[in-house]
DOFI-912259 format. One line per 4 residues: their letters; for each residue z, x, y of N, C-alpha, C. Coordinates in pm, 1 decimal, m for minus. Last residue first. Example, Ala and Ser with C-alpha at 12.3 -4.5 7.8 and 13.67 -1.06 7.14 Angstrom:
sa = 708.0:1285.0:m225.0:714.0:1367.0:m106.0:787.0:1290.0:3.0 ~ 780.0:1319.0:m569.0:780.0:1230.0:m450.0:780.0:1320.0:m330.0
! end
This chain:
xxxx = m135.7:866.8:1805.9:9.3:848.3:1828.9:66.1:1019.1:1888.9 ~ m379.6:859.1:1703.4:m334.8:821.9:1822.3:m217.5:810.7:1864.7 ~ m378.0:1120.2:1561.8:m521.2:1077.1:1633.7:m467.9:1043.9:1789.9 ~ m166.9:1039.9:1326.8:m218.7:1212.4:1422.3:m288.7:1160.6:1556.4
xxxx = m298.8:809.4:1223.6:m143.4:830.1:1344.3:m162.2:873.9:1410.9 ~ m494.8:871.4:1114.8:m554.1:738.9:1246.7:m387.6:785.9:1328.7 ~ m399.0:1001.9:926.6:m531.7:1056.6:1031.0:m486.5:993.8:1124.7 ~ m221.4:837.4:828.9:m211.0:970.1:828.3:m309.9:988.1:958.0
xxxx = m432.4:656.1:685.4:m341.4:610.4:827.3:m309.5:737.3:882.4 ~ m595.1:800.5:523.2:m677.3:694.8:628.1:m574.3:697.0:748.0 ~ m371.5:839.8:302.0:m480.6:961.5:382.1:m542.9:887.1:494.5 ~ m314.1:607.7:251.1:m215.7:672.9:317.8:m298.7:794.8:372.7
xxxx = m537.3:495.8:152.2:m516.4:424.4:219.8:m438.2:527.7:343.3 ~ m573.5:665.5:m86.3:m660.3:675.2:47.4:m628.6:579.3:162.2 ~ m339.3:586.4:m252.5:m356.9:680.6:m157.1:m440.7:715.3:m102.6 ~ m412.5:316.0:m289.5:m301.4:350.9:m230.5:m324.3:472.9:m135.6
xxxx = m621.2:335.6:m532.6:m661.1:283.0:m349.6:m531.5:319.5:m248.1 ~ m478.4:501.4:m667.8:m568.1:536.8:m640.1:m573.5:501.1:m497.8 ~ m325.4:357.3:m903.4:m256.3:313.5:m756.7:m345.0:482.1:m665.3 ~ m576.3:120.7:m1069.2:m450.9:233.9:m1077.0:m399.2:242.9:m927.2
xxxx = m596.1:m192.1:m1238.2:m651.1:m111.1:m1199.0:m520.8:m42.9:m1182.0 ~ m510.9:m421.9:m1345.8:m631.0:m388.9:m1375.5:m668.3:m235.9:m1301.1 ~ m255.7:m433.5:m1296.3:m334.9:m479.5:m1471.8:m385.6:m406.8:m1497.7 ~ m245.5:m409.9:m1083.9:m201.3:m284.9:m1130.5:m232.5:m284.1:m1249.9
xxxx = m278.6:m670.7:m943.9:m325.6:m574.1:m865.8:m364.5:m481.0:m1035.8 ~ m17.4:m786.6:m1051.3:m156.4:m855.1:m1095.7:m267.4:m771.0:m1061.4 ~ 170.0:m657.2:m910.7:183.4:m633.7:m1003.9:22.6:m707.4:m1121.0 ~ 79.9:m708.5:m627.0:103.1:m567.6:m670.3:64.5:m596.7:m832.4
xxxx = 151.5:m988.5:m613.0:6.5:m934.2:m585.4:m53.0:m824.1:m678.0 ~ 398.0:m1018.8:m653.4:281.1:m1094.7:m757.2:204.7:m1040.9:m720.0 ~ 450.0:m877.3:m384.5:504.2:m810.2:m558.7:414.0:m901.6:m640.2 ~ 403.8:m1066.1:m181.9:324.2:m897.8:m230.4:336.6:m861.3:m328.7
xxxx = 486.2:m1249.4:m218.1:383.6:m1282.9:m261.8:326.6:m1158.2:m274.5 ~ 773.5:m1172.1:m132.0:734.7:m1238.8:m265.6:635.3:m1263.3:m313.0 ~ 716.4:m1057.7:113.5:733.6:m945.8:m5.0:752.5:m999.8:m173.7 ~ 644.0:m1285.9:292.9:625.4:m1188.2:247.1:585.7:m1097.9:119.5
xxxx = 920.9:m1422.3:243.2:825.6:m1503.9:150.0:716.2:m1420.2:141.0 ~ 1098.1:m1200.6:340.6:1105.0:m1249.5:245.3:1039.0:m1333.6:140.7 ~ 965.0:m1182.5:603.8:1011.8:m1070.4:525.1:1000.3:m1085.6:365.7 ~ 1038.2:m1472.2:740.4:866.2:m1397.8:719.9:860.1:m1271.4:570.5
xxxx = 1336.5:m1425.4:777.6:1241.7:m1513.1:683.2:1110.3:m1486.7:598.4 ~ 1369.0:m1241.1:920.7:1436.5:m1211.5:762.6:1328.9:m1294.9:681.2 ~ 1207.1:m1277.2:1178.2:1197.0:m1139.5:1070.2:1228.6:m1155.9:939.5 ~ 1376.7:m1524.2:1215.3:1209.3:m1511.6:1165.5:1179.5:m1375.5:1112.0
xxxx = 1688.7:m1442.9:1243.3:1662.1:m1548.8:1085.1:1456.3:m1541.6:1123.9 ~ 1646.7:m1254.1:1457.4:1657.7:m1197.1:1320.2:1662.4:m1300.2:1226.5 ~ 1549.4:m1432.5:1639.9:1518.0:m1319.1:1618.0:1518.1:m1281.6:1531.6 ~ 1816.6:m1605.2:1580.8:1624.0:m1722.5:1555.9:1606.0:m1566.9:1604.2
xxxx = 2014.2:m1423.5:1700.6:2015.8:m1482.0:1548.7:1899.2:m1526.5:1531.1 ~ 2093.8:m1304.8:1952.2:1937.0:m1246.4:1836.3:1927.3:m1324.0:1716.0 ~ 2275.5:m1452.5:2095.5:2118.3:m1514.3:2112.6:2023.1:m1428.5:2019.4 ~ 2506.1:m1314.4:1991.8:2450.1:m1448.0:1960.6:2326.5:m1528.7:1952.3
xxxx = 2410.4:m972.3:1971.1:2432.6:m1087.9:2040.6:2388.5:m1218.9:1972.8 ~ 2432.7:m630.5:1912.2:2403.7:m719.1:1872.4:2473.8:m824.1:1967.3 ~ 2577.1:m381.4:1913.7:2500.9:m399.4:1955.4:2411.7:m494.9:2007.1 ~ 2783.8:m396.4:1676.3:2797.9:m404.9:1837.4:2715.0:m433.8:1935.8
xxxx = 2633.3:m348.9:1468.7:2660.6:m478.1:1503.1:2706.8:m479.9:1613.9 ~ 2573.9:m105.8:1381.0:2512.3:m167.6:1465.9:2540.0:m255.6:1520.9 ~ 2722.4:m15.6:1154.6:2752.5:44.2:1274.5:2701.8:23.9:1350.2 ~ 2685.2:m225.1:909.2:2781.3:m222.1:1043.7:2830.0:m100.0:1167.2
xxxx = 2415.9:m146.2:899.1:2420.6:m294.2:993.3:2549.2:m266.5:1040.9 ~ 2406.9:76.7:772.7:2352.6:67.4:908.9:2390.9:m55.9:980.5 ~ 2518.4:m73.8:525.2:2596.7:115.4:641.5:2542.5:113.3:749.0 ~ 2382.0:m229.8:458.8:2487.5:m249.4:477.2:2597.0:m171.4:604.4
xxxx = 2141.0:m54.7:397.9:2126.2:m136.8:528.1:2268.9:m165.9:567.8 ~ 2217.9:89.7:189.4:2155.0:173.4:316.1:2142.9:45.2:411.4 ~ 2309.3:m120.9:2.1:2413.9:m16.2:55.6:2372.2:74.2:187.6 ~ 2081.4:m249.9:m60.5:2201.5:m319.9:m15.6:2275.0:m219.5:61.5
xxxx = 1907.7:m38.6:m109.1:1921.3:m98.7:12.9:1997.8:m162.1:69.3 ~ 2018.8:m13.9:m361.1:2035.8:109.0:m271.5:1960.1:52.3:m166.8 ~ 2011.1:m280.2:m529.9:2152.8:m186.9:m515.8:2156.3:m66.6:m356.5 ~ 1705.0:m304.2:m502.3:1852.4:m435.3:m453.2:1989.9:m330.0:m427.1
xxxx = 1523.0:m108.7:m592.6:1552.1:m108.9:m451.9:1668.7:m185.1:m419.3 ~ 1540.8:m148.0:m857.0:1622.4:m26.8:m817.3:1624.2:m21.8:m694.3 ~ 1358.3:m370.7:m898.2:1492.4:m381.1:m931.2:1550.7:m272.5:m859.4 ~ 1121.1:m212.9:m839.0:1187.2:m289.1:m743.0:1329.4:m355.0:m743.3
xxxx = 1084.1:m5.0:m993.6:1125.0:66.2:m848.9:1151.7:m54.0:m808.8 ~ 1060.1:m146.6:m1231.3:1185.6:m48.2:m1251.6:1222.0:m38.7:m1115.1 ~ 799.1:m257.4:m1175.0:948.6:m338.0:m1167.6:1078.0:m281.5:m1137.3 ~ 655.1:36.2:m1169.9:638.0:m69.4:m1070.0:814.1:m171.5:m1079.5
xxxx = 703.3:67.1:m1434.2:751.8:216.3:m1339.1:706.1:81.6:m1197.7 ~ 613.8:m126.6:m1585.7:728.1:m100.2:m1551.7:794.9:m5.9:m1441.5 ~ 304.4:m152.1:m1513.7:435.3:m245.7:m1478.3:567.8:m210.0:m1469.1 ~ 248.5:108.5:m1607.8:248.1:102.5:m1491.4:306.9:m28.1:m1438.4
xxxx = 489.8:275.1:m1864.9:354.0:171.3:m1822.7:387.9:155.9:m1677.0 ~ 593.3:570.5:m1820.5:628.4:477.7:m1826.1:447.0:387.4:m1754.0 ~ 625.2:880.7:m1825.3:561.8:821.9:m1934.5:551.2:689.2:m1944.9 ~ 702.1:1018.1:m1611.4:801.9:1015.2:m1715.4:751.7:909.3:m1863.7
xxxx = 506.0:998.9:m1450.5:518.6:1120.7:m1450.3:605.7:1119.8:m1605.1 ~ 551.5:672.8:m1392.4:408.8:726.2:m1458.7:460.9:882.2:m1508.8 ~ 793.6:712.8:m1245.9:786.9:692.0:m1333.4:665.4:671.0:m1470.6 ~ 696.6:873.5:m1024.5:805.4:946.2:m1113.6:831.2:883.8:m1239.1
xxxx = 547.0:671.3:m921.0:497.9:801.1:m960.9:610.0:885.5:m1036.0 ~ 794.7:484.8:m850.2:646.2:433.7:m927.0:564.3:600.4:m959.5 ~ 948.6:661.7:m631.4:975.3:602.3:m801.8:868.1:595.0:m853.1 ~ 794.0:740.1:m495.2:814.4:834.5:m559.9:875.6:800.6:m632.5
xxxx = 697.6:431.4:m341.4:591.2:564.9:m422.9:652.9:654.3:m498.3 ~ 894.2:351.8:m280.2:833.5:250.9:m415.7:765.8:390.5:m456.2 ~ 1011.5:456.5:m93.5:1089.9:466.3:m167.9:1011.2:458.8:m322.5 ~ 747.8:717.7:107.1:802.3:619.8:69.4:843.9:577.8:m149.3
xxxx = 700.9:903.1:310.1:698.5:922.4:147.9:667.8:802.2:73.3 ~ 785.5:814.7:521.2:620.8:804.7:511.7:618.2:857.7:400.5 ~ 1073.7:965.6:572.2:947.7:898.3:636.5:851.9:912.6:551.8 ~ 1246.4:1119.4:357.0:1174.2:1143.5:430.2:1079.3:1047.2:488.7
xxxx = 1388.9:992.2:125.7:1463.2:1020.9:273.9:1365.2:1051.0:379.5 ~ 1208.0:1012.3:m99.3:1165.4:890.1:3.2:1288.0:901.5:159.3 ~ 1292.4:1163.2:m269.3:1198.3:1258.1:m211.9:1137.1:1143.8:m70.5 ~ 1467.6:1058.1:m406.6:1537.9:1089.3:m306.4:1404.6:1093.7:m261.6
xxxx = 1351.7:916.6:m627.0:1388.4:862.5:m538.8:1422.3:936.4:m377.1 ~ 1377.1:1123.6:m844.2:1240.2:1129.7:m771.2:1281.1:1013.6:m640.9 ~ 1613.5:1091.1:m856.0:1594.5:1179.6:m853.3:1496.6:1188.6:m724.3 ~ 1593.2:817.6:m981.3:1700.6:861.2:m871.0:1676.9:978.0:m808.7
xxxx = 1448.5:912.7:m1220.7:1360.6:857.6:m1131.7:1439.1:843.1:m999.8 ~ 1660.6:1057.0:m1376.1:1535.2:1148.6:m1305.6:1440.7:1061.0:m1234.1 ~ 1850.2:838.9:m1444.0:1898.1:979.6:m1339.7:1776.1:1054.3:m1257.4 ~ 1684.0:701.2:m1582.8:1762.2:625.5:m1493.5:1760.5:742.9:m1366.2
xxxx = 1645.8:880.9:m1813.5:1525.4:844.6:m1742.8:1531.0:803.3:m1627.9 ~ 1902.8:943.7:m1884.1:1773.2:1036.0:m1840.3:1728.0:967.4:m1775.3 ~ 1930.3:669.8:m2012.8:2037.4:701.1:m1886.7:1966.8:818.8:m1865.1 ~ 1685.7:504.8:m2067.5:1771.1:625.0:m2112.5:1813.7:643.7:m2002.2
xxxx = 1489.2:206.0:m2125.0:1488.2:331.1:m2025.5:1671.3:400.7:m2070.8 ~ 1412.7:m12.1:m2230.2:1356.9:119.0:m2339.0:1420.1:255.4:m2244.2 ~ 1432.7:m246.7:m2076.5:1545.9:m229.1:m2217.9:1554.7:m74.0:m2228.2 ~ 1193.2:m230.9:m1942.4:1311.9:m156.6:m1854.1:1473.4:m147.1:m1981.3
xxxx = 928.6:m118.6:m2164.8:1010.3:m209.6:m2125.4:1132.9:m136.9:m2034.5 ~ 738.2:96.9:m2187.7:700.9:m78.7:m2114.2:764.0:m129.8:m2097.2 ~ 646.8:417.2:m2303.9:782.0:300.3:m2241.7:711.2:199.8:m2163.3 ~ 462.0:587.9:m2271.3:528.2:535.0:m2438.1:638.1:425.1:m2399.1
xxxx = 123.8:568.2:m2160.7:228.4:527.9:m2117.2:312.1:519.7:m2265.5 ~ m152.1:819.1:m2125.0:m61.9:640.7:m2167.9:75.9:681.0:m2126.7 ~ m173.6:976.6:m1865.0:m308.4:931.2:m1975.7:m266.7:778.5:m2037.5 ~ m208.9:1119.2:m1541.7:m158.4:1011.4:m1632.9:m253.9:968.7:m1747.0
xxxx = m305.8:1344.2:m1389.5:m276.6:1353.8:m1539.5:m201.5:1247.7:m1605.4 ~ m420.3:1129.7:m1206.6:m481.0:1217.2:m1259.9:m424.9:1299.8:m1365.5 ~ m181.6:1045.3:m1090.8:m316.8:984.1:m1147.4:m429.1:1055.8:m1241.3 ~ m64.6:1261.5:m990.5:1.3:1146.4:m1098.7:m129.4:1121.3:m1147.8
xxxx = m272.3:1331.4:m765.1:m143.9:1427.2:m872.2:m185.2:1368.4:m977.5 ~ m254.6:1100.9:m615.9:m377.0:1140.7:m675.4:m339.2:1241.5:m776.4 ~ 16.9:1062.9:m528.6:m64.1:990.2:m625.4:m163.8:1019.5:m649.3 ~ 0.5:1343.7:m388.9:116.7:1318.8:m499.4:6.9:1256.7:m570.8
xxxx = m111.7:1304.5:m127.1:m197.6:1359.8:m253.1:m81.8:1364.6:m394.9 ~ 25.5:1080.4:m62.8:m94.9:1038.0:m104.5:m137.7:1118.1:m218.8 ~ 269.8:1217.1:3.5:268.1:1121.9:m54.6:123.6:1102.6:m130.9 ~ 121.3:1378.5:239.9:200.6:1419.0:128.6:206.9:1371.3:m0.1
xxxx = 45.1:1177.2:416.7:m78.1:1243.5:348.7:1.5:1330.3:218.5 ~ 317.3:1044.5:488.7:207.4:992.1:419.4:99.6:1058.4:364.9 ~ 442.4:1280.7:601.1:506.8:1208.5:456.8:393.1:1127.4:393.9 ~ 314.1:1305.0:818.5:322.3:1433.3:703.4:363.6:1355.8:583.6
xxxx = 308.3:1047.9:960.7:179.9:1107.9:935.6:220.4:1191.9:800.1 ~ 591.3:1080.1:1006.5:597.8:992.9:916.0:430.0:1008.3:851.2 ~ 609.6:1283.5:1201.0:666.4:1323.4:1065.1:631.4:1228.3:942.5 ~ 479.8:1142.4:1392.2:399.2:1310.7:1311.7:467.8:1305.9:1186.4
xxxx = 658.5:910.9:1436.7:494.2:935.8:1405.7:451.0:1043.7:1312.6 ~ 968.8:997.0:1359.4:843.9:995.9:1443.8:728.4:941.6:1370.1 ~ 1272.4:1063.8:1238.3:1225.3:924.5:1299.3:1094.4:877.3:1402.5 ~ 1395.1:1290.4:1250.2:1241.4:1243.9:1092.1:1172.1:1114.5:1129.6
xxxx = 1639.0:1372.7:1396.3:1488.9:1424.6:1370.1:1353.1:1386.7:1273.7 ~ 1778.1:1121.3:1344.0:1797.4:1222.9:1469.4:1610.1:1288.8:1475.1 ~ 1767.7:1024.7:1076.0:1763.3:937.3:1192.1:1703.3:1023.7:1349.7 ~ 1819.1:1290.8:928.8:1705.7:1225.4:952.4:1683.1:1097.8:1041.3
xxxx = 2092.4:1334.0:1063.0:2028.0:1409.4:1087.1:1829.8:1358.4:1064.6 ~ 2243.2:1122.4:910.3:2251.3:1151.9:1060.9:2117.3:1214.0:1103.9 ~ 2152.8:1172.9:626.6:2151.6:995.8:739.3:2152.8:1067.6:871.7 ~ 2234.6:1338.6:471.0:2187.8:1351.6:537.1:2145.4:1263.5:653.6
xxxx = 2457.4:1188.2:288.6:2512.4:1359.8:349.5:2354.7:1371.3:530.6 ~ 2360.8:1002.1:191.4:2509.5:986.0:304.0:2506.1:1136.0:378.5 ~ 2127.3:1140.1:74.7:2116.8:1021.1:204.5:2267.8:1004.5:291.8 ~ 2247.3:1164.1:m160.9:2160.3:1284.7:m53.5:2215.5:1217.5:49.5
xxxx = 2411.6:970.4:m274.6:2511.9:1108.0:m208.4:2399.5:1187.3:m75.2 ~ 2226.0:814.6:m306.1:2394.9:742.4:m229.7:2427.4:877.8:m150.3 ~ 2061.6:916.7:m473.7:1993.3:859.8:m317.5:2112.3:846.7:m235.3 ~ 2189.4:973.9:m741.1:2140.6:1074.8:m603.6:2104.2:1033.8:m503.9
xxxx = 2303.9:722.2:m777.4:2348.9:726.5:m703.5:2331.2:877.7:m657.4 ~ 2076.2:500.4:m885.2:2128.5:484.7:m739.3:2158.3:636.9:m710.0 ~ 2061.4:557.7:m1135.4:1938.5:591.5:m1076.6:1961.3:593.7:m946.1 ~ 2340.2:527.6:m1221.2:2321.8:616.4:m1215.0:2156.2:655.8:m1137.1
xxxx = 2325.2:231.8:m1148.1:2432.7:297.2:m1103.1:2392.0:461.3:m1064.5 ~ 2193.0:126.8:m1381.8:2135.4:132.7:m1226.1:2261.1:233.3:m1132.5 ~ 2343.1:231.3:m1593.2:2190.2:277.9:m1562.5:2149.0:232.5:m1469.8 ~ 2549.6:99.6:m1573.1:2576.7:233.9:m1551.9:2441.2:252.6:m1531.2
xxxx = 2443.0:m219.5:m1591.1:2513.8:m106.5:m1467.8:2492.1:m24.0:m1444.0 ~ 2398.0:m223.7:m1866.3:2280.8:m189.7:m1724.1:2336.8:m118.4:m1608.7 ~ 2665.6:m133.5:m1965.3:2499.1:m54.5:m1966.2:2428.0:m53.9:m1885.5 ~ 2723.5:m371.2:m1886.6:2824.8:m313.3:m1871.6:2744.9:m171.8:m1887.0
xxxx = 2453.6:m552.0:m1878.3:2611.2:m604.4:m1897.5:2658.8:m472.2:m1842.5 ~ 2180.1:m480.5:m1972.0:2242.3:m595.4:m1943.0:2379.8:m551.6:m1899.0 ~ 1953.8:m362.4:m2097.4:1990.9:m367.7:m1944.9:2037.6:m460.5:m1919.8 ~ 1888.5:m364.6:m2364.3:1957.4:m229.3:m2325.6:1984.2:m227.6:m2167.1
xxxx = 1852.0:m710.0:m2364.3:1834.9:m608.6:m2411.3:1934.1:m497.2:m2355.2 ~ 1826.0:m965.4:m2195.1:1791.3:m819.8:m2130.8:1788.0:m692.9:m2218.0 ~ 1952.6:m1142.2:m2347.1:1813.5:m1175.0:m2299.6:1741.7:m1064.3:m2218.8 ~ 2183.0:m1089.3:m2489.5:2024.5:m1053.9:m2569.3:1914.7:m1108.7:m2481.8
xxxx = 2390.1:m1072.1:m2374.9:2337.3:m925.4:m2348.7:2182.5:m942.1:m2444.1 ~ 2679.3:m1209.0:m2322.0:2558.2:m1212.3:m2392.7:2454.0:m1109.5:m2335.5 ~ 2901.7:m1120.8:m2164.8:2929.2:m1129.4:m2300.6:2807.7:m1200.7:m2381.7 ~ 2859.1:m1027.2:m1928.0:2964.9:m935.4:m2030.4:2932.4:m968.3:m2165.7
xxxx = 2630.1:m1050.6:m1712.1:2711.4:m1134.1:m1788.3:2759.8:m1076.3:m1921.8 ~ 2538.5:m872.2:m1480.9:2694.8:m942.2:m1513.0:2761.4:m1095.4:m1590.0 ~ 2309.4:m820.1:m1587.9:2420.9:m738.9:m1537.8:2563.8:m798.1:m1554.7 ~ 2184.2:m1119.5:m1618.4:2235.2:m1013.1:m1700.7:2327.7:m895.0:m1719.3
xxxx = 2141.4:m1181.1:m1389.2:2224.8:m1224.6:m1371.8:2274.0:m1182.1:m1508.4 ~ 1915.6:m964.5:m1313.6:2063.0:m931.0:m1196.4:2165.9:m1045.7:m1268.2 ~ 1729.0:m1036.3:m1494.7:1817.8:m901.0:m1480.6:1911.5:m909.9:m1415.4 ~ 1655.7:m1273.0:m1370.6:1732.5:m1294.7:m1534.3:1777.9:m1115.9:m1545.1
xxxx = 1581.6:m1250.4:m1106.0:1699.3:m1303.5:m1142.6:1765.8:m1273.7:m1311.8 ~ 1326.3:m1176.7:m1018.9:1386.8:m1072.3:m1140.5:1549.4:m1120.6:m1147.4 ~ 1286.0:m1292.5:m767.6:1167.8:m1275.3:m895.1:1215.2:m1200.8:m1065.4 ~ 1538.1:m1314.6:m657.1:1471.9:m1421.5:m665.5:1393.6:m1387.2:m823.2
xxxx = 1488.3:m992.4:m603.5:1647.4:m1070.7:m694.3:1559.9:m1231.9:m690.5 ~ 1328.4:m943.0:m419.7:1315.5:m902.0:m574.4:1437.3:m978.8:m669.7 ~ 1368.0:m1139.1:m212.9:1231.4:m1158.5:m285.9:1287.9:m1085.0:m420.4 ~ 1590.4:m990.7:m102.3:1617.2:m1108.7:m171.0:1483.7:m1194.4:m263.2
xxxx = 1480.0:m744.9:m16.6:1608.5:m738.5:m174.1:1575.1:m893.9:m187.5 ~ 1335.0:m882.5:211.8:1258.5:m793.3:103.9:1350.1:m802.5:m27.7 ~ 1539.7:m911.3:367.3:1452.6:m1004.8:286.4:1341.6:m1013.5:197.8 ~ 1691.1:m720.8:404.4:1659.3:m773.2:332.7:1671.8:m914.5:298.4
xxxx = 1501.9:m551.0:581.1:1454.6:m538.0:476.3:1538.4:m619.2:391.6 ~ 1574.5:m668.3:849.6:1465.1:m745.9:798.1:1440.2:m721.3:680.0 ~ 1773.2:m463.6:902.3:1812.3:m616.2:891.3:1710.0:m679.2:780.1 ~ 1611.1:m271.1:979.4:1727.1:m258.9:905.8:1731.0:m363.0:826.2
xxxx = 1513.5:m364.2:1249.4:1425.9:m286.5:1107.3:1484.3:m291.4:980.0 ~ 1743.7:m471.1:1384.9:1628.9:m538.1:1335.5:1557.6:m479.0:1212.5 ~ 1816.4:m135.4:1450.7:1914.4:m282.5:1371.9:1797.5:m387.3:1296.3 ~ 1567.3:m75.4:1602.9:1655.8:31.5:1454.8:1711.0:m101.4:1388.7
xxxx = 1612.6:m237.2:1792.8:1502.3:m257.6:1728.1:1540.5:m176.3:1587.8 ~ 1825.5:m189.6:1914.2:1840.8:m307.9:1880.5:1690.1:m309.4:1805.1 ~ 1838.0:92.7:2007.1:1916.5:61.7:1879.3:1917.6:m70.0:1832.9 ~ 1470.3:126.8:2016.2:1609.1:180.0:2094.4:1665.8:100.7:1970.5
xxxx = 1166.6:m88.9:2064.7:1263.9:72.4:2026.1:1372.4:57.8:2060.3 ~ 859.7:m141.9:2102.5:977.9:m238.4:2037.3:1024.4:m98.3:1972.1 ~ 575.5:m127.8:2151.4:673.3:m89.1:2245.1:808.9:m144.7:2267.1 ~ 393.7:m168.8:1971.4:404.2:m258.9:1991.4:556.6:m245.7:2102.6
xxxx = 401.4:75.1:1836.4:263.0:55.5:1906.4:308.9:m118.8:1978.0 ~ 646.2:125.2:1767.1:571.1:257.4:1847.4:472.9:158.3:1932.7 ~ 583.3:m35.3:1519.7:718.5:m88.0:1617.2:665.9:22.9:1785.2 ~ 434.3:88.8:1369.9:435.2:m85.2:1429.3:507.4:m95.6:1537.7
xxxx = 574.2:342.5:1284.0:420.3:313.0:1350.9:386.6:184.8:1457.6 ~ 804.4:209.8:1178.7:801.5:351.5:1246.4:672.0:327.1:1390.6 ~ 682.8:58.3:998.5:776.5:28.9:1049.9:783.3:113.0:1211.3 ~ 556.8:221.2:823.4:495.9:161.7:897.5:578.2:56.1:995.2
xxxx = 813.6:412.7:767.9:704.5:460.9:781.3:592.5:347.6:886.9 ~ 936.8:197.2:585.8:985.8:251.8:708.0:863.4:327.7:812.9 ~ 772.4:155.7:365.9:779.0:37.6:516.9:826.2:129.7:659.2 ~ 471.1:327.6:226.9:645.8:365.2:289.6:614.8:233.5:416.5
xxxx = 319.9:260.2:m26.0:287.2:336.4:133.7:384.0:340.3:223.0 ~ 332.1:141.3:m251.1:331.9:294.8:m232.7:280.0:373.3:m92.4 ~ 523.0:m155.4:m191.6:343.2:m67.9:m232.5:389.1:43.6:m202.2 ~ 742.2:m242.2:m112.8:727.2:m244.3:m244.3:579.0:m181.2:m306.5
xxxx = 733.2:m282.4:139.7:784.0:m255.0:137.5:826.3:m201.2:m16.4 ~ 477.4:m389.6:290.9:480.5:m229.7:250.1:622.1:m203.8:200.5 ~ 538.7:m648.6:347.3:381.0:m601.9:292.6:424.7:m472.2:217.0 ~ 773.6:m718.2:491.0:716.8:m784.1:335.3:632.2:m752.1:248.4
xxxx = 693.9:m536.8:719.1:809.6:m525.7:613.0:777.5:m588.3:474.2 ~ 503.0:m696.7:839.4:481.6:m527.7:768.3:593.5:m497.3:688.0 ~ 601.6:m962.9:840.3:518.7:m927.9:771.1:476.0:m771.6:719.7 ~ 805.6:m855.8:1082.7:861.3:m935.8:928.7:747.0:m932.6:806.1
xxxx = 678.0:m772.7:1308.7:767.0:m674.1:1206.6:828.9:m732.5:1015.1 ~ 545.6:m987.6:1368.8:454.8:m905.9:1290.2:568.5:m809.0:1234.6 ~ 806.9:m1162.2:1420.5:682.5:m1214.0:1300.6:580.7:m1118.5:1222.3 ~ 884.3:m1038.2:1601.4:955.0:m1096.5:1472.3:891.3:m1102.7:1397.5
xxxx = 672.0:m1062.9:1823.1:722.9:m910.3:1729.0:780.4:m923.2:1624.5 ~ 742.0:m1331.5:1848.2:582.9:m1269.3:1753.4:586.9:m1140.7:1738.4 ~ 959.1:m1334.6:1997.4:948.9:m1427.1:1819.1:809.3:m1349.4:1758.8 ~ 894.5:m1209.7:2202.6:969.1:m1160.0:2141.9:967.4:m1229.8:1962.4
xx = 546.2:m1168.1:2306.2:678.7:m1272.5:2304.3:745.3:m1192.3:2144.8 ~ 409.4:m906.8:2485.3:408.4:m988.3:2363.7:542.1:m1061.2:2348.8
! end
């Protein structure tokens, strides 16, 4: 297969899964396996491509990120603006900052399979059927309405995505149904909260990769980033028009379906 059209399909599974409750890395993991694209220049790439995923959510949710840092009007965001929001993204960040630094080595080393990423997905799945099932309403809709609590315990539920095939969106978006939150928001909440802690998990990976790397991967990595990015902009309108109307149910038969089909053939 030509190297630009691995670009292309890794850039689309990235854009696709990277914000649904079925882990990118995870299908990342899978894609890349079956399409015989590995070793440290494909890790880098994987890396790379997510963000163009951050730059879809900062595009779609600009009036938050440019709220953050604007000190001195604070009424178009409410309780997530300025010098507040911060600390409340700060603080949902930063159990993922500490697990993840402590553990990075070691799940790269051992968590980076098929089987494992199979276990995280049927795991995952029956979670959302969990959630779903004692979710009744929701008392929070807005990301204003969220409590430095609420910030800390969906960081929380964040970590449980170190693992393959958990994935990041699922154990926010279910941690945040779990914590009482409408299903838009526990949806937005996890994508705003992906810009800060991918910035920093790819950042850490890109520069210990860059050696690796060559002049001629740039049209490699500008079609991954690209694809990635217009991607995961049309997935999040999807998602979130998706979720009106309905619950995140189909999700997890989806992840029970792949689960199998990994085991099977991988």
């Amino acid at each position: 297969m030509s190297e630009y059209l691995v670009a292309l399909v890794l850039g689309i599974v990235e854009g696709l899964t990277e914000f649904l409750p079925v882990s990118s890395t995870g299908h990342l993991i899978i894609v890349g396996n079956l399409l015989g694209f590995s070793g440290q220049r494909a890790d880098t790439f994987e890396i790379f491509i997510q963000s163009g995923a951050i730059l879809a959510v900062i595009v779609l949710y600009i009036k938050y990120f440019l709220g953050l840092v604007n000190f001195k009007d604070s009424s178009s965001t409410s309780g997530f603006s300025g010098t507040q929001g911060l600390i409340k993204l700060f603080i949902a960040a930063l159990p993922v900052y500490i697990l993840g630094f402590a553990t990075h080595k070691y799940i790269k080393e051992y968590l980076f399979s098929p089987v494992t990423v199979a276990i995280g997905l049927a795991v995952g799945a029956i979670a959302i059927f969990a959630v779903e099932k004692r979710f009744t309403k929701s008392v929070k809709s807005e990301v204003s309405e969220l409590s430095l609590g609420d910030c800390l315990k969906i960081g929380l539920f964040q970590c449980l995505a170190l693992w393959p095939g958990v994935s990041r969106s699922g154990a926010t978006i279910m941690g945040g149904l779990l914590l009482g939150f409408e299903r838009r928001l526990a949806a937005e909440f996890s994508f705003i909260l992906a810009v800060p802690v991918l910035i920093v998990a790819c950042g850490y990976d890109l520069l210990k990769s860059l050696k690796f790397l060559q002049v001629s991967d740039i049209p490699f990595f500008a079609i991954g980033f690209f694809v990635s990015f217009i991607v995961a902009l049309l997935t999040i309108k999807a998602l979130l028009a998706f979720i009106q109307r309905s619950n995140f149910i189909p999700f997890a038969y989806y992840r029970l379906i792949l689960a199998v089909i990994v085991i099977a053939v991988l």
